[in-house]
C-alpha positions in Angstrom: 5.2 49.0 -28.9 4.9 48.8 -24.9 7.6 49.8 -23.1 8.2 50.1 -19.3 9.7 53.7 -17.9 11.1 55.7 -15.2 9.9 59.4 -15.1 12.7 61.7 -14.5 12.4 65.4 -14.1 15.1 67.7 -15.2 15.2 71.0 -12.7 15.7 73.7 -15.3 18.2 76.5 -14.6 17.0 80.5 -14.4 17.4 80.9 -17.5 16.0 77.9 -18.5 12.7 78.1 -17.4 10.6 75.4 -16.0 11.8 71.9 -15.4 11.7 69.1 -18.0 10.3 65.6 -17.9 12.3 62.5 -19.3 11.3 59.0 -19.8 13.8 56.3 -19.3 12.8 53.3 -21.0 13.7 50.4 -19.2 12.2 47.4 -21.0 10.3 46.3 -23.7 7.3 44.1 -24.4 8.1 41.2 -27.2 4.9 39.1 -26.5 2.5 38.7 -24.1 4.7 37.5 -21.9 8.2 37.9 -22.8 10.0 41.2 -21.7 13.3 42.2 -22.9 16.0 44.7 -21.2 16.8 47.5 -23.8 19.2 49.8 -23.6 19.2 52.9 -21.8 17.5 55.4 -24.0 15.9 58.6 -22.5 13.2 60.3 -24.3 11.5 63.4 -23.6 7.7 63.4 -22.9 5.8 65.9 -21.8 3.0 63.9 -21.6 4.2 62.8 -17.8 5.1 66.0 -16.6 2.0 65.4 -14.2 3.5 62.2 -12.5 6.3 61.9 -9.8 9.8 61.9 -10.1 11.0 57.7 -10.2 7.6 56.4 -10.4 7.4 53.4 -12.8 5.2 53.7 -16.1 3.9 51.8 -19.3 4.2 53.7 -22.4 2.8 53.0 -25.6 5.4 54.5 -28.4 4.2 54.3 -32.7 7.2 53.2 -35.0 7.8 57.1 -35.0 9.0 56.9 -31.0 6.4 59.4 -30.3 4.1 58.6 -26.8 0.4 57.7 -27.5 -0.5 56.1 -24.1 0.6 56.3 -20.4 -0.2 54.5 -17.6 0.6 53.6 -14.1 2.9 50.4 -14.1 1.8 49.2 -10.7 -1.3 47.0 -11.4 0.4 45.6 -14.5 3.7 44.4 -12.7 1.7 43.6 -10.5 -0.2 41.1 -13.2 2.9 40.2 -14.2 4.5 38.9 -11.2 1.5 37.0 -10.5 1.6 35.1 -13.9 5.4 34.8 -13.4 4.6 33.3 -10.0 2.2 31.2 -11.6 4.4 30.0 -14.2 7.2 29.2 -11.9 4.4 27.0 -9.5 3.9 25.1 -13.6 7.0 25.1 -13.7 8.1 23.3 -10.6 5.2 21.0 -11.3 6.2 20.6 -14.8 9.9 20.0 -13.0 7.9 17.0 -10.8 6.4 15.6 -13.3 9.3 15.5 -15.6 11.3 13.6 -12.3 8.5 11.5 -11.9 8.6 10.3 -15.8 12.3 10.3 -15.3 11.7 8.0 -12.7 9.7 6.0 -14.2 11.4 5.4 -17.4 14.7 4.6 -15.0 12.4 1.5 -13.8 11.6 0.6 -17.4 14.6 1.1 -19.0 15.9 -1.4 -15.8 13.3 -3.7 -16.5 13.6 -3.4 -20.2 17.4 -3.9 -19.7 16.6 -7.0 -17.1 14.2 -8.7 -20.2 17.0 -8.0 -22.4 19.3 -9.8 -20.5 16.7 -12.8 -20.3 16.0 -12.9 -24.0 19.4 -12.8 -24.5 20.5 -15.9 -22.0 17.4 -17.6 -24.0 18.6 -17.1 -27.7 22.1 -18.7 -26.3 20.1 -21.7 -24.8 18.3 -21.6 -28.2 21.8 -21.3 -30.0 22.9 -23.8 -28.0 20.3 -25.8 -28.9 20.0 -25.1 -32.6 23.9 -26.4 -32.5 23.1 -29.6 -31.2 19.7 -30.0 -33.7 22.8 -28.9 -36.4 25.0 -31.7 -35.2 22.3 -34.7 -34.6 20.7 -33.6 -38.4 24.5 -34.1 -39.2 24.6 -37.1 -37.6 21.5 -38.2 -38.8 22.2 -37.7 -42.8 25.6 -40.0 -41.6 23.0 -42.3 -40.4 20.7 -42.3 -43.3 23.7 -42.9 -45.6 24.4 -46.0 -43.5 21.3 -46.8 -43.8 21.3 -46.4 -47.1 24.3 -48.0 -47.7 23.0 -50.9 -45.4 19.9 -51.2 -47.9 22.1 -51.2 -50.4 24.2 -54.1 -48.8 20.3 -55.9 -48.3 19.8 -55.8 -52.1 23.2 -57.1 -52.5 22.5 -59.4 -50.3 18.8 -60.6 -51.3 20.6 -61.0 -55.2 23.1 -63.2 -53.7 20.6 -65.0 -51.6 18.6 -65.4 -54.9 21.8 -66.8 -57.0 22.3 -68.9 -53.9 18.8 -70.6 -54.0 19.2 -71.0 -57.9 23.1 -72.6 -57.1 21.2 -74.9 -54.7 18.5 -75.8 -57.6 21.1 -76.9 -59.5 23.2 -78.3 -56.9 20.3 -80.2 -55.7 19.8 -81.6 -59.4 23.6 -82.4 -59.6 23.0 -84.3 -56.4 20.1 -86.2 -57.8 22.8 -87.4 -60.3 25.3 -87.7 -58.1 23.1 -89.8 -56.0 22.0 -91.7 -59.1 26.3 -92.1 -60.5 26.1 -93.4 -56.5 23.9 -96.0 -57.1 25.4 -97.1 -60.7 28.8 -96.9 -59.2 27.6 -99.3 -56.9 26.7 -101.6 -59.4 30.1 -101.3 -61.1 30.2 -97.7 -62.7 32.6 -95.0 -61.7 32.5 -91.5 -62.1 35.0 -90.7 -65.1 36.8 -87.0 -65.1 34.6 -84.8 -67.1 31.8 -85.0 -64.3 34.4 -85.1 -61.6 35.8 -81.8 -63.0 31.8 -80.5 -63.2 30.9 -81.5 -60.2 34.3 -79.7 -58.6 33.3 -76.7 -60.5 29.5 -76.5 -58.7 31.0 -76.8 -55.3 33.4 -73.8 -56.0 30.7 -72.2 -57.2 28.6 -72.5 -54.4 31.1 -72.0 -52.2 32.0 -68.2 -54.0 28.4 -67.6 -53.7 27.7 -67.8 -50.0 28.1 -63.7 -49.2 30.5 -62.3 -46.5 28.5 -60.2 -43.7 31.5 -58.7 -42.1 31.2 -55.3 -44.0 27.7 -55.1 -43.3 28.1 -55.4 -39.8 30.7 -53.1 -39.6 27.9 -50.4 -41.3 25.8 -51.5 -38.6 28.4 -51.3 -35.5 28.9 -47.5 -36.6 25.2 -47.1 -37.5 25.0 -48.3 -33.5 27.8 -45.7 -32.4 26.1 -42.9 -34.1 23.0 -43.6 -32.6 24.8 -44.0 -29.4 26.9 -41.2 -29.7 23.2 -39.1 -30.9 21.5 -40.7 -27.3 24.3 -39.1 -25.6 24.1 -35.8 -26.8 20.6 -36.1 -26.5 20.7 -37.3 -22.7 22.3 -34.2 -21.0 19.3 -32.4 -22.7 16.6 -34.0 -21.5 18.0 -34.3 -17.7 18.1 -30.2 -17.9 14.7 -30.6 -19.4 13.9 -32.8 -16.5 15.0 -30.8 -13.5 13.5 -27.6 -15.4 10.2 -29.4 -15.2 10.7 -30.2 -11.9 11.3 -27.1 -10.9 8.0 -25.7 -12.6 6.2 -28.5 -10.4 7.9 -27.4 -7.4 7.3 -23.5 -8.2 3.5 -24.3 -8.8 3.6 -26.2 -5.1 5.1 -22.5 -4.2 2.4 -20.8 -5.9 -0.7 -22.7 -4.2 0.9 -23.0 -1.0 1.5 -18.7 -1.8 -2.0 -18.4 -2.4 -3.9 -20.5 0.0 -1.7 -18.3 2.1 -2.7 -15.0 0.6 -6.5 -15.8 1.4 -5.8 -16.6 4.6 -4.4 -13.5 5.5 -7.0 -11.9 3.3 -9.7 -13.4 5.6 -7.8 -12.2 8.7 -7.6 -8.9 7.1 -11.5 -9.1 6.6 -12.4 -9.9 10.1 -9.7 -7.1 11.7 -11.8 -5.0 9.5 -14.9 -6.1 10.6 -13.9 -5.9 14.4 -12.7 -2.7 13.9 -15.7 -1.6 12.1 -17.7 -3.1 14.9 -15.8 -1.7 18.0 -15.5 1.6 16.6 -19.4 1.8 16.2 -19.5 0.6 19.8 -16.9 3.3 20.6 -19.2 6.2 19.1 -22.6 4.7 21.3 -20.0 4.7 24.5 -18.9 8.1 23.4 -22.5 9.6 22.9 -23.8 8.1 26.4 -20.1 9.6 28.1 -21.1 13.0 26.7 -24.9 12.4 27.8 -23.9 11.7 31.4 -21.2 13.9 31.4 -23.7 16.9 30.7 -26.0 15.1 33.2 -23.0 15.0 35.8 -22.6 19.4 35.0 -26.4 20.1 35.2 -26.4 18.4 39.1 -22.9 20.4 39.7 -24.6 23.3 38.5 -28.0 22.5 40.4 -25.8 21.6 43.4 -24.0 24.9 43.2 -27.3 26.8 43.0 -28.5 24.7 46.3 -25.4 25.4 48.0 -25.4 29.4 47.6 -29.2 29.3 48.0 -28.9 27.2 51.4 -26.4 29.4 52.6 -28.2 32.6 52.1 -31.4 31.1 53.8 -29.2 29.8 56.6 -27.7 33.0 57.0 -31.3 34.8 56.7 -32.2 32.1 59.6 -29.1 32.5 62.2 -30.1 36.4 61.3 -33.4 36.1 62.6 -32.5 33.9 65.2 -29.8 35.9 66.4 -31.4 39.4 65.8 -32.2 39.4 69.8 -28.5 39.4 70.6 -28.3 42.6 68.2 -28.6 46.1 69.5 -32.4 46.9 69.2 -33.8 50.2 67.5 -34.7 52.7 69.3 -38.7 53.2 68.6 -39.1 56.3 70.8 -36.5 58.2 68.9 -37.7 57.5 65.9 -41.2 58.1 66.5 -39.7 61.7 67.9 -38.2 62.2 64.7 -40.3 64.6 62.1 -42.0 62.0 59.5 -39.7 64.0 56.6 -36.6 63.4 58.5 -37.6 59.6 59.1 -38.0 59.3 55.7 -34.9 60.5 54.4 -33.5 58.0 56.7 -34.8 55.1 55.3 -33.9 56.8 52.0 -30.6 56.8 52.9 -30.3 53.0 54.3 -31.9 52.3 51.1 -29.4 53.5 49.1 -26.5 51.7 51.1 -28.5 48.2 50.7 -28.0 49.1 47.0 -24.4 49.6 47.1 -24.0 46.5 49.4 -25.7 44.4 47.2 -24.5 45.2 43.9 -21.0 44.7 45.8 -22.2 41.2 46.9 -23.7 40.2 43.6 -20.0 40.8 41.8 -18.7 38.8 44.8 -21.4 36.4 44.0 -20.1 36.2 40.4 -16.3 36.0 41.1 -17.3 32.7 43.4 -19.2 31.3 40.1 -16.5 32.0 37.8 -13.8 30.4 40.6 -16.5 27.5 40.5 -16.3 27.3 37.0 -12.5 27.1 37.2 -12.5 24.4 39.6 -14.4 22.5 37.6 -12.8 23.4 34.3 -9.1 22.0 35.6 -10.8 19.3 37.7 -11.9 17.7 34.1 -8.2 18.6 32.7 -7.0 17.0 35.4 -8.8 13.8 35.2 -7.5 13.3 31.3 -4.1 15.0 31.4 -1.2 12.9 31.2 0.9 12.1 34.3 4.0 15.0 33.2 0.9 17.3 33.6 -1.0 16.0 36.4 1.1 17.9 38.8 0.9 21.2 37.4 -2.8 21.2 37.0 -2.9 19.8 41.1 -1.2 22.8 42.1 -3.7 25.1 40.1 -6.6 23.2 41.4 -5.2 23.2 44.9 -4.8 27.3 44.6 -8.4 27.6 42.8 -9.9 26.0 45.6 -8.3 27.9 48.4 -9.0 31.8 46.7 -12.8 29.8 46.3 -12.3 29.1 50.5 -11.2 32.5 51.3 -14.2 34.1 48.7 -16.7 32.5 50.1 -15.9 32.6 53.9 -15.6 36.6 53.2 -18.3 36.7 51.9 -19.9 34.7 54.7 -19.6 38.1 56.9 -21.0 40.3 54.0 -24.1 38.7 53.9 -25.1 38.8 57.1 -24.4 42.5 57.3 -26.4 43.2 53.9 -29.5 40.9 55.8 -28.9 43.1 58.8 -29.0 46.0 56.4 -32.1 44.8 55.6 -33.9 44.0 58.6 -32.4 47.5 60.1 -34.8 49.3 57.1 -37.9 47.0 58.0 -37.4 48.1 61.4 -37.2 52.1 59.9 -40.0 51.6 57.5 -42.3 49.6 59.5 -41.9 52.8 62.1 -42.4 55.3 58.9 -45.8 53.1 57.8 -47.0 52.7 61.4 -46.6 57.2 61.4 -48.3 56.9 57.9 -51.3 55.3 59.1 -50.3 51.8 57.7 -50.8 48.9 59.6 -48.2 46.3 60.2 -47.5 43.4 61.6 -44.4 41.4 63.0 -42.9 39.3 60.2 -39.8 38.0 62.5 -41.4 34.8 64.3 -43.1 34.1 61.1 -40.2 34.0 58.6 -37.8 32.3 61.5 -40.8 29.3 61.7 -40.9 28.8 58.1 -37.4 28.9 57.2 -36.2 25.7 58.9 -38.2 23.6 57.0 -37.0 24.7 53.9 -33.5 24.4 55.0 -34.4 21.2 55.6 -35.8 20.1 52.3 -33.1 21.8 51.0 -30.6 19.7 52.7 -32.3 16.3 51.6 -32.4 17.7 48.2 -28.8 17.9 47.8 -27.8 14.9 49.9 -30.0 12.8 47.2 -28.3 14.9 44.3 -24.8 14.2 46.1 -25.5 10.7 46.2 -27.5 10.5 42.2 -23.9 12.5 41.7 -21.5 10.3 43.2 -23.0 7.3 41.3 -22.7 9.1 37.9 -19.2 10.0 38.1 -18.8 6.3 38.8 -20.6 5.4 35.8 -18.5 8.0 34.0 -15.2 6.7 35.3 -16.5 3.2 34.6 -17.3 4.1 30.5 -14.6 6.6 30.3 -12.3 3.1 31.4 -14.1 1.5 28.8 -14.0 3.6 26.2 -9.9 4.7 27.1 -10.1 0.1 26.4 -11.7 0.6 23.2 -9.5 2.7 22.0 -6.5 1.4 22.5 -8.1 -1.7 21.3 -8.8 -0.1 17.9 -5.1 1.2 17.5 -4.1 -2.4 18.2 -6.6 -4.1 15.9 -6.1 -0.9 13.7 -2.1 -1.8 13.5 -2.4 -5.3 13.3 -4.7 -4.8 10.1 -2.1 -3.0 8.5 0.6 -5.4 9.3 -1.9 -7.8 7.7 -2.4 -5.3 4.8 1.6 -4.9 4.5 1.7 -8.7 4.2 -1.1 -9.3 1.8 0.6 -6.8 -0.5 4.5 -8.4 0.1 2.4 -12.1 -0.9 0.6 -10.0 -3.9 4.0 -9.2 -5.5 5.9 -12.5 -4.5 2.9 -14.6 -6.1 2.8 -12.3 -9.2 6.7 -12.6 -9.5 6.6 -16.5 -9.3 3.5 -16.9 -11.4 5.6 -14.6 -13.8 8.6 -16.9 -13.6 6.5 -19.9 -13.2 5.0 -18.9 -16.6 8.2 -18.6 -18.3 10.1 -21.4 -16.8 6.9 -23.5 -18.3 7.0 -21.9 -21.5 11.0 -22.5 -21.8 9.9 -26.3 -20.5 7.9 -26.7 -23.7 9.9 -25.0 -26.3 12.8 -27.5 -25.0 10.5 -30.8 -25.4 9.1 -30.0 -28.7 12.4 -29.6 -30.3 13.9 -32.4 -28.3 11.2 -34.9 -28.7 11.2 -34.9 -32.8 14.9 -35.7 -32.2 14.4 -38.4 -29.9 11.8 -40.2 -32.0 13.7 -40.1 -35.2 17.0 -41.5 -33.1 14.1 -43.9 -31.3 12.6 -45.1 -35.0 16.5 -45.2 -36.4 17.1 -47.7 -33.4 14.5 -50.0 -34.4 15.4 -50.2 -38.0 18.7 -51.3 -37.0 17.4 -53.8 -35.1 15.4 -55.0 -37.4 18.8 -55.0 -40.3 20.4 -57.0 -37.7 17.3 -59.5 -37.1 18.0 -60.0 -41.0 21.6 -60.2 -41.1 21.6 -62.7 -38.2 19.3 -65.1 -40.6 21.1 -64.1 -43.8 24.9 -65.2 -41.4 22.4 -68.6 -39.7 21.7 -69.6 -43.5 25.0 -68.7 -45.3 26.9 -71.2 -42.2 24.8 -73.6 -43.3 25.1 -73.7 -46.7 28.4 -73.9 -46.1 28.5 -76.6 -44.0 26.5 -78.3 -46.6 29.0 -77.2 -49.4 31.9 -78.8 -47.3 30.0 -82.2 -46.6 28.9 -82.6 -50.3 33.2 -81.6 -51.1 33.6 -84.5 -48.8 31.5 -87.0 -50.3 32.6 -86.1 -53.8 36.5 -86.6 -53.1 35.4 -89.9 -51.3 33.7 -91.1 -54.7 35.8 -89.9 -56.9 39.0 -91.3 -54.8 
């Protein structure tokens, strides 16, 4: 098993001996990963009487607690720090994930409680619903038993009309002989009391026979109520059914008007994208020819620059030679007294001063570049800083310019004296060649003639350059204008796309939410008619039938008055005859 140590040494005593190593074991490995603390327990190994006092160590003990292996324990923790690091970074992500599913199964459980809610207002409209079906199918078997009882009543009625027409059969043939007693009463025969009683007897018959239809219209004025009293239950349902589908129609309005207005912005959203597609190609092109000209506009700095210092050294080469009259002239006679050794040590020596007054000059050269360079360098700052820094960046460029001044005009002096420098050794070596035997001429009136044209060209050289110059930077200003438009032209159009983006994805969710609710309002819609409308026909074909019973019942009440009346006139006409 692995364990993890400290090394102490035990100082023996004098009589002792030498000092003895211990191992304190500290931990101890379970798995691969899992480390335990166990109790202090010190062992004595020899084994790491090599190693330091307090240095950490793995040891590898048998089930006999005797040492096998040793090693250093800094690599290792250092291992396993690094996966414990590494498991804390899964952990925390594990943690992350865990809040985002957390998260998410809030918002379901919220939407899950929200449907809930909805199915449950829907299985109380379907309750409700189910009720009322419960009471008009109660209703309705009250009405079928009317009905049935009212069929019932028809039979009755249709025997009855049947016994009628068979009382008026025979009443009709008791009137044949009445009418024939009639017309032998008229030639002196009476009617004697036998027949009077028979015929009496017909009349009360037929009289008894003529069926009441009270009762049955009673059925029928209840069969009316019930259908009434089914209508008005009904009615509330199908105005709610009524306004539900009107407001389906009037969420589908929503919907198109929603999405006509969705592809508008969508089209918007398009051509923002397109224009900013468009302006931000035309920015890169502007951009390229900026940098272009921009470069351009530093190579005619720099070529100006070279002009300048190379003008002034000519100029100062020129007012040298022009001016070297008014200077103290060598003296020839001494020098040609001089031993041709000595002479040339002289111009030895003036040789080596020119070298040390030049190399002087050229660093003073450089310092004016790099002050150049500066100049330049915070003139371009200066033209994109932001007002809050304008004024610093003035001041620097103001002090640049004014050490550049005070370089250059020192340096003004320094040149001349390293060209009179110069001209002093021509003077010294063309003495030093004439004693040599070397012929020489005078260079002076040459050099002064030819230098003025080249200061000249010189000058019209830069004057084009200045002006070439001076119409770049106002090109540059011009697209640097342009492209500073552009840009903020792009952030506009850039914002305004994402405004349009916001709102396309607000009109996303509203539509899907009303198409949602849209959708469910319609299916509720349907569900409601199809269990209304079998109610409504069935109330709607009960109606009818009624109608129809009291069609019948009108005609059976029409025919019974006037069999009645018929009854009463044929009483009338008996009593007269037999009176």
């Amino acid at each position: 098993m692995l364990y993890l140590a400290e090394v102490q040494k035990q100082k023996g005593g004098l009589l002792s001996g030498g000092s003895k190593t211990e191992l304190k074991l500290l931990a101890c490995q379970r798995t691969d990963q899992c480390w335990s603390i166990v109790s202090e327990e010190v062992m004595t190994a020899d084994e790491a009487s090599k190693l330091n006092d307090g240095i950490l160590i793995l040891v590898e003990l048998n089930p006999n607690r005797q040492v096998q292996r040793i090693q250093e324990a800094g690599r290792p923790l250092v291992n396993i720090l690094q996966n414990f690091s590494r498991q804390l970074e899964k952990f925390k992500l594990k943690e992350e994930e865990i809040d985002q599913w957390k998260q998410s199964l809030t918002f379901q459980a919220q939407e899950l409680n929200r449907r809930e809610m909805d199915m449950e207002v829907r299985l109380e409209q379907l309750q409700q619903m189910e009720d009322d079906v419960q009471r008009v199918e109660a209703q309705k078997q009250e009405v079928e038993t009317s009905y049935g009882e009212i069929a019932q009543l028809r039979e009755e009625i249709e025997r009855n009309r049947k016994d009628l027409e068979g009382a008026w059969d025979h009443l009709r043939g008791e009137q044949r002989r009445l009418e024939e007693h009639k017309a032998e009463s008229q030639q002196g025969m009476v009617l004697d009391q036998e027949q009077s009683q028979v015929l009496k007897e017909l009349l009360d018959r037929l009289s008894s026979s003529v069926s009441p239809t009270e009762k049955v219209q009673e059925h029928l004025n209840f069969a009316f109520e019930m259908v009434a009293l089914q209508q008005a239950l009904l009615n509330p349902h199908w105005q709610q059914l009524e306004q539900q589908r009107t407001i389906v129609d009037q969420q589908q309005v929503e919907i198109e008007r929603l999405a006509q207005i969705f592809v508008e912005c969508q089209n918007e959203w398009q051509q923002f994208q397109n224009s900013v597609e468009q302006q931000a190609a035309d920015l890169k092109v502007n951009t390229a020819i900026l940098n272009g000209k921009q470069e351009y506009a530093r190579m005619l700095k720099e070529d100006l620059l070279s002009q300048k210092k190379l003008y002034q050294q000519i100029q100062s080469w020129a007012a040298i030679s022009v001016n070297r009259i008014h200077h103290e002239p060598v003296n020839i006679a001494a020098l040609g007294k001089m031993s041709l050794e000595e002479l040339q040590k002289t111009v030895e020596d003036l040789e080596d001063k020119l070298v040390l007054g030049s190399s002087f000059v050229n660093d003073q050269e450089h310092e004016l570049t790099y002050k150049q360079e500066t100049i330049e360098q915070l003139q371009q700052k200066l033209n994109q800083a932001s007002e809050s820094e304008s004024s610093q960046l003035a001041a620097e460029l103001a002090e640049e310019k004014d050490l550049y001044q005070m370089l250059n005009q020192t340096l003004v002096g320094q040149r001349r004296n390293l060209l009179e420098q110069q001209e002093l050794i021509k003077q010294h070596q063309m003495v030093l060649q004439r004693r040599q035997g070397n012929i020489v001429g005078n260079e002076h009136d040459h050099q002064s003639s030819h230098l003025r044209p080249i200061l000249a060209h010189i000058e019209e050289e830069e004057k084009q350059k200045l002006e070439e110059l001076q119409n770049l930077e106002r090109e540059i200003e011009q697209i640097r204008a342009s492209v500073e438009q552009a840009l903020l032209m792009i952030e506009e159009q850039t914002q305004q796309r994402e405004m349009k983006r916001q709102e396309m994805q607000t009109l996303e969710q509203d539509l899907l939410s009303l198409r949602t609710v849209t959708a469910e309002s319609r299916g509720r819609v349907n569900l409601y008619q199809e269990a209304l409308q079998p109610l409504q026909d069935a109330l709607d074909g009960l109606k009818q039938k009624l109608h129809s019973i009291v069609e019948v019942l009108s005609q059976v009440q029409a025919t019974g008055d006037n069999q009645l009346q018929a009854i009463t006139r044929l009483r009338q006409i008996l009593f007269s005859v037999i009176s």
